[in-house]
C-alpha positions in Angstrom: 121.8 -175.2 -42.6 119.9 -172.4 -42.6 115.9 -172.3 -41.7 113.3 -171.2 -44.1 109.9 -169.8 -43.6 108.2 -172.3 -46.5 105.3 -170.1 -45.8 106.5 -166.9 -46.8 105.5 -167.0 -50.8 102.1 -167.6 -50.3 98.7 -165.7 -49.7 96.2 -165.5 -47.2 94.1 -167.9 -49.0 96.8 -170.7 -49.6 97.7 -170.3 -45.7 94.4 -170.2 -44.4 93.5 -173.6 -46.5 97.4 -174.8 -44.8 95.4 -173.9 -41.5 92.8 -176.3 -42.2 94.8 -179.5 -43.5 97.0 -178.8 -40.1 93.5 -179.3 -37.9 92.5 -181.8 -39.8 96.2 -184.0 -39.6 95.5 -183.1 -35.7 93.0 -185.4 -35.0 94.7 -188.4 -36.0 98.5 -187.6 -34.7 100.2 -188.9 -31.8 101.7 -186.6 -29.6 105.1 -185.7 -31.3 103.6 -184.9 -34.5 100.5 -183.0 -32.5 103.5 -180.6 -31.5 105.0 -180.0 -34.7 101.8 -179.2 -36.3 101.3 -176.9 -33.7 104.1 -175.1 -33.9 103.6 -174.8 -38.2 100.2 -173.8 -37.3 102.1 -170.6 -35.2 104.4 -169.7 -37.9 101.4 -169.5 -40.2 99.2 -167.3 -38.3 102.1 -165.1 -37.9 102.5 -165.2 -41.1 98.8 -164.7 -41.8 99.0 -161.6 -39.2 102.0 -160.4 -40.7 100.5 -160.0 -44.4 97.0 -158.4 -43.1 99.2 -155.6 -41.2 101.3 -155.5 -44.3 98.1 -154.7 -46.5 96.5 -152.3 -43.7 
């Protein structure tokens, strides 16, 4: 099966409010979820980088 940024269709905006849930699901997470949210928090900072040098 192949992967699929879910992230890629949406703004700055919608991925920086994405950024805040994932911090906020942090606190409360045990260790295995602490490293998938981590590594969704990556792919949408990429994906926040990748749009800003997109629009510069």
């Amino acid at each position: 099966m192949k992967k699929r940024n879910l992230f890629r269709n949406l703004g700055v905006k919608e991925l920086r409010r994405f950024l805040t849930q994932i911090s906020i699901l942090f606190i409360g997470a045990d260790k295995g979820e602490q490293r998938l949210l981590l590594k969704a928090q990556k792919k949408i900072m990429a994906q926040i980088f990748h749009l800003k040098e997109a629009n510069a």
